[in-house]
C-alpha positions as CSV (number, residue, x, y, z in Angstrom):
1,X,18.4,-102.2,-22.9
2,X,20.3,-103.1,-20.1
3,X,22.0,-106.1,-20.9
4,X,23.0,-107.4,-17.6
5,X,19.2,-107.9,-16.8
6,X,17.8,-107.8,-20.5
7,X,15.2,-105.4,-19.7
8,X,14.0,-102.1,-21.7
9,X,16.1,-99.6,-19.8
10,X,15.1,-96.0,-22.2
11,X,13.0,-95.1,-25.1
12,X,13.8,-92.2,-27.3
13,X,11.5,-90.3,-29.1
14,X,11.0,-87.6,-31.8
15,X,12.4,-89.6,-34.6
16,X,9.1,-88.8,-37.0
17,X,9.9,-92.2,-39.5
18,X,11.5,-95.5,-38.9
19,X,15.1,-95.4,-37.5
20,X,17.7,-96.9,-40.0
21,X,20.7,-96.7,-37.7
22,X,21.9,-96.0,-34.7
23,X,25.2,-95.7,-33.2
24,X,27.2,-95.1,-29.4
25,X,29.7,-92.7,-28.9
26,X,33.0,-94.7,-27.6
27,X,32.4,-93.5,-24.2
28,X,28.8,-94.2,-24.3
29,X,27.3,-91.0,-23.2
30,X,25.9,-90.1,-26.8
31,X,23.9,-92.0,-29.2
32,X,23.1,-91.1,-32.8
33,X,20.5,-92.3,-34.2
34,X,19.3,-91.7,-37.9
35,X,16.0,-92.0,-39.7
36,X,14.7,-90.8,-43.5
37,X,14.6,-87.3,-42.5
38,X,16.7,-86.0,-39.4
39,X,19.9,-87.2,-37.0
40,X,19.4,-86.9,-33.5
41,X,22.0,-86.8,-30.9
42,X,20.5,-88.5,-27.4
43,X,22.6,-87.6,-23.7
44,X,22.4,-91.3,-22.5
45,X,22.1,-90.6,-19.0
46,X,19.5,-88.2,-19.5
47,X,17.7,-89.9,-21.8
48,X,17.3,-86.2,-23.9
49,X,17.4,-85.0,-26.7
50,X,20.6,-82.8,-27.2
51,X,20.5,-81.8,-31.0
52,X,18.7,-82.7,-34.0
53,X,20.1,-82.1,-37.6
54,X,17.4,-82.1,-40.3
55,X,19.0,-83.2,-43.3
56,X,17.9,-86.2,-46.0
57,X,19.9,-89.7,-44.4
58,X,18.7,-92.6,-47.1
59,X,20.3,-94.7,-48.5
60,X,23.4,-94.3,-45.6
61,X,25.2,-97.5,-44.7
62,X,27.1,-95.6,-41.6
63,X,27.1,-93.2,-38.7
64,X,29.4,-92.6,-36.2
65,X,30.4,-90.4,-33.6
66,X,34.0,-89.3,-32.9
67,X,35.9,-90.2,-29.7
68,X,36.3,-86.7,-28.2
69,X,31.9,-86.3,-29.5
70,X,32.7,-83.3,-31.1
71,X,31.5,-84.5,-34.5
72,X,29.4,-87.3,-36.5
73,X,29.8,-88.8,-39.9
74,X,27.5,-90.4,-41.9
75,X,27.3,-91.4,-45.6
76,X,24.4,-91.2,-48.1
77,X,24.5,-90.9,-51.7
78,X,25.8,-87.4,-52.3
79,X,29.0,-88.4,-49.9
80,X,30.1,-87.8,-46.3
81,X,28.8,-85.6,-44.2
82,X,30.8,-84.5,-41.6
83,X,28.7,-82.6,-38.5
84,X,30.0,-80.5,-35.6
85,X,28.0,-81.0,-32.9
86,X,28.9,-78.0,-30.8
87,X,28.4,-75.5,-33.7
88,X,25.7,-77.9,-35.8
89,X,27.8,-77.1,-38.8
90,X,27.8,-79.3,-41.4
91,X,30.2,-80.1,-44.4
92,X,29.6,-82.6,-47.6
93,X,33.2,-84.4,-48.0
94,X,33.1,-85.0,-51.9
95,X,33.9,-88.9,-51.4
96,X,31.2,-91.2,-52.0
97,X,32.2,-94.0,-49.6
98,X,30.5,-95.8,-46.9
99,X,34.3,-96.7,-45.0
100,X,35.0,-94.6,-42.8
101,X,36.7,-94.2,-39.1
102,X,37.6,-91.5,-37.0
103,X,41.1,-91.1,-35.3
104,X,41.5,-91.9,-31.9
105,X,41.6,-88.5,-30.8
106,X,38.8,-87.6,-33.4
107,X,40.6,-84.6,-34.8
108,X,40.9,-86.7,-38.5
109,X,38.2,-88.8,-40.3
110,X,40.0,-91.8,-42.4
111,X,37.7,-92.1,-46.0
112,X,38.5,-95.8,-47.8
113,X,38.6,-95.3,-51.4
114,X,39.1,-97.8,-54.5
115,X,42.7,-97.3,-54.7
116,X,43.2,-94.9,-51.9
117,X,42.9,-93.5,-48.5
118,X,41.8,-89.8,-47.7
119,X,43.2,-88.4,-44.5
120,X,40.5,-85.2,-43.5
121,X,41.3,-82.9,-40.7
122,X,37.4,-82.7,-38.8
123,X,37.7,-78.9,-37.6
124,X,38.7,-77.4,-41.4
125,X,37.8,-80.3,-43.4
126,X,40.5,-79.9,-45.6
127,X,42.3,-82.8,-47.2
128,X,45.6,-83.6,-45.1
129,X,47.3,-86.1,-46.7
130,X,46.0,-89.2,-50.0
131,X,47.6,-92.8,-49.1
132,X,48.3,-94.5,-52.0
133,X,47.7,-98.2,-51.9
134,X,50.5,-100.1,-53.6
135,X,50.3,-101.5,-57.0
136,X,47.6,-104.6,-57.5
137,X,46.4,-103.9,-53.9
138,X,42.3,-102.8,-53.7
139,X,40.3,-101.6,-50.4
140,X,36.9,-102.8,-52.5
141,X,35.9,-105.6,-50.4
142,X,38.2,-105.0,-47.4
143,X,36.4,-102.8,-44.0
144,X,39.6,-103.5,-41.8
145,X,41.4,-100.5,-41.3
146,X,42.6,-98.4,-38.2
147,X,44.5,-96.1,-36.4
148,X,47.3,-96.9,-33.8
149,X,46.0,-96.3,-30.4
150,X,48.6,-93.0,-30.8
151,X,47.1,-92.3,-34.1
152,X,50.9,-92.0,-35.5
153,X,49.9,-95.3,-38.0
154,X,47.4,-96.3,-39.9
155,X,47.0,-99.7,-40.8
156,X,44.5,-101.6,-43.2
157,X,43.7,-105.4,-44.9
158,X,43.9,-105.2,-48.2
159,X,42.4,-107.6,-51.5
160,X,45.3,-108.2,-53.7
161,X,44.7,-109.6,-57.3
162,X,44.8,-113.8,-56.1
163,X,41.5,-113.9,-54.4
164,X,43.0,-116.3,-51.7
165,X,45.4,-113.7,-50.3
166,X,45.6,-110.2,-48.6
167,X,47.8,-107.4,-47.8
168,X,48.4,-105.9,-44.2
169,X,49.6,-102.7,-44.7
170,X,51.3,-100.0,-42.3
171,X,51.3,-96.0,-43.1
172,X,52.6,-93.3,-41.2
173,X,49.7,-91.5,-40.6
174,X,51.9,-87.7,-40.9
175,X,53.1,-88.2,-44.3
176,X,51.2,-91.1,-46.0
177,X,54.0,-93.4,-46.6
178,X,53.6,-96.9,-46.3
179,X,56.1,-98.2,-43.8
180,X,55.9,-102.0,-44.3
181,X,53.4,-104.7,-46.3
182,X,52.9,-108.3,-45.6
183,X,51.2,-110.6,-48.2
184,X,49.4,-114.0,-47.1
C-alpha cells in the first residue's frame, strides 16, 4: 500500500497458505514474509521474488531481517532460526525465545532469555558473550531492549520483583558487563 494515497500499490504471490507475518528490511528494500510452509524474501522495487526457504514456520511470533539484509531470524517452537540470505544457509540457535533484535550493523543477533541475554555472532553463530541480569531482575514480560546506535551498549527494561517498578539497564555490549541500573 502506499500510504500517502492509501491505494493497493503491489501484490506478492507464491505464498501457497495464508501468510502469518510479514516484516520490512530497515531500509525497506526487502520484505519477509512467512506462511505455514515457506519464507520468502520479496525485492520491493521489483516486486520479485528473490529467495524462498522451505522450512516449517508455525507457531513463530517473529521475523526480522537484519540491517545490512544479509540475514533473517525467526522463531518457532524448536528455537531460532538464523538464515543467510546470500548463501540460503540456515542454523537452529538452541534458544526457544520469541525476543530477539539484530545489532545495528547486523553482524550480532541479541536472544532475551528468563534471566539472561545471549549475544550470537550472525556469520559463525557462535555464542559471543551471556549478560547476566542482576539479582531479582526478570526479562519475562519486558520486549524493550536495544543496541546503541554504535552497537557498543546494550540496553533493556526490566520486571523487578514489586510489580509497580522496573529496571533500565546498561551493558557493554564487548564484555557483558552491566555498566549502570536505575530502578523506578
Amino acid at each position: 500500500w502506499d500510504v500517502s494515497t492509501i491505494e493497493g500499490d503491489k501484490i506478492l504471490y507464491y505464498h501457497s497458505n495464508t501468510v502469518d507475518s510479514a516484516t520490512f528490511s530497515p531500509d525497506r528494500k526487502l520484505i519477509a514474509s512467512a506462511s505455514d510452509n515457506c519464507i520468502i524474501v520479496w525485492d520491493v522495487k521489483r516486486n520479485v521474488e528473490i529467495s524462498t526457504y522451505n522450512i516449517e514456520t508455525i507457531p513463530y511470533n517473529d521475523i526480522l531481517i537484519s540491517p545490512n539484509n544479509r540475514k533473517i531470524a525467526y522463531e518457532n517452537t524448536k528455537g531460532i532460526w538464523l538464515i543467510d540470505v546470500s548463501s540460503n544457509a540456515i542454523t537452529l540457535l538452541p534458544e526457544k525465545s520469541s525476543r530477539f533484535c539484530f545489532s545495528n550493523d547486523g553482524q550480532h543477533l541479541l536472544v532475551a532469555l528468563e534471566q539472561c541475554f545471549i549475544l550470537y555472532n550472525t556469520d559463525t553463530c557462535e555464542k559471543r558473550v551471556t549478560i547476566t541480569l542482576p539479582d531479582g531482575q526478570f526479562l519475562f514480560g519486558s520486549k524493550s531492549f536495544v543496541f546503541s546506535p554504535d552497537d557498543k551498549l546494550i540496553a533493556s527494561i526490566n520486571a523487578i520483583e514489586d510489580p509497580c517498578e522496573s529496571a533500565l539497564n546498561v551493558w557493554d555490549s564487548s564484555s557483558g558487563v552491566l555498566i549502570n541500573s536505575l530502578q523506578s
